[in-house]
C-alpha positions in Angstrom: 125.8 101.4 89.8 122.0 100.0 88.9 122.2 99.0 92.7 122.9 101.7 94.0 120.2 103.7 92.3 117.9 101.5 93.6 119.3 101.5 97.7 119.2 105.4 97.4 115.3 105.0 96.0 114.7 101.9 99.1 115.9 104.8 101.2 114.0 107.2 100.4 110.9 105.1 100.5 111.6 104.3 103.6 111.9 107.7 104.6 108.7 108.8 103.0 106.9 106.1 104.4 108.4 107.0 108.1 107.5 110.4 107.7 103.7 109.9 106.6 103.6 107.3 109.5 104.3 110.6 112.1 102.3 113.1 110.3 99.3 110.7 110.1 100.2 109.8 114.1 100.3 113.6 115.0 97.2 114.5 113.0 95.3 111.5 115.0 96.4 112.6 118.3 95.8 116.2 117.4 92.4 115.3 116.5 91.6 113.3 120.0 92.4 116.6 121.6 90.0 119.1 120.1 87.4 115.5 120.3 88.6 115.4 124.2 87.9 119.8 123.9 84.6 119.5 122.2 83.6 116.6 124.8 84.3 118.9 127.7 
């Protein structure tokens, strides 16, 4: 039981970690566009 409390919790760390991963990948390349816009 105490193990798989803490797979569930590995998962959703995992999860977590995935999704900041995108969000900080999408705000980066968001940011290169209005950089590239502002350039131009």
């Amino acid at each position: 039981m105490a193990h798989l409390f803490f797979f569930s919790c590995a998962i959703v760390a995992f999860l977590l970690r995935i999704r900041s991963l995108n969000l900080l990948y999408s705000s980066r390349k968001r940011f290169s566009a209005i950089q590239c816009l502002y350039v131009m």
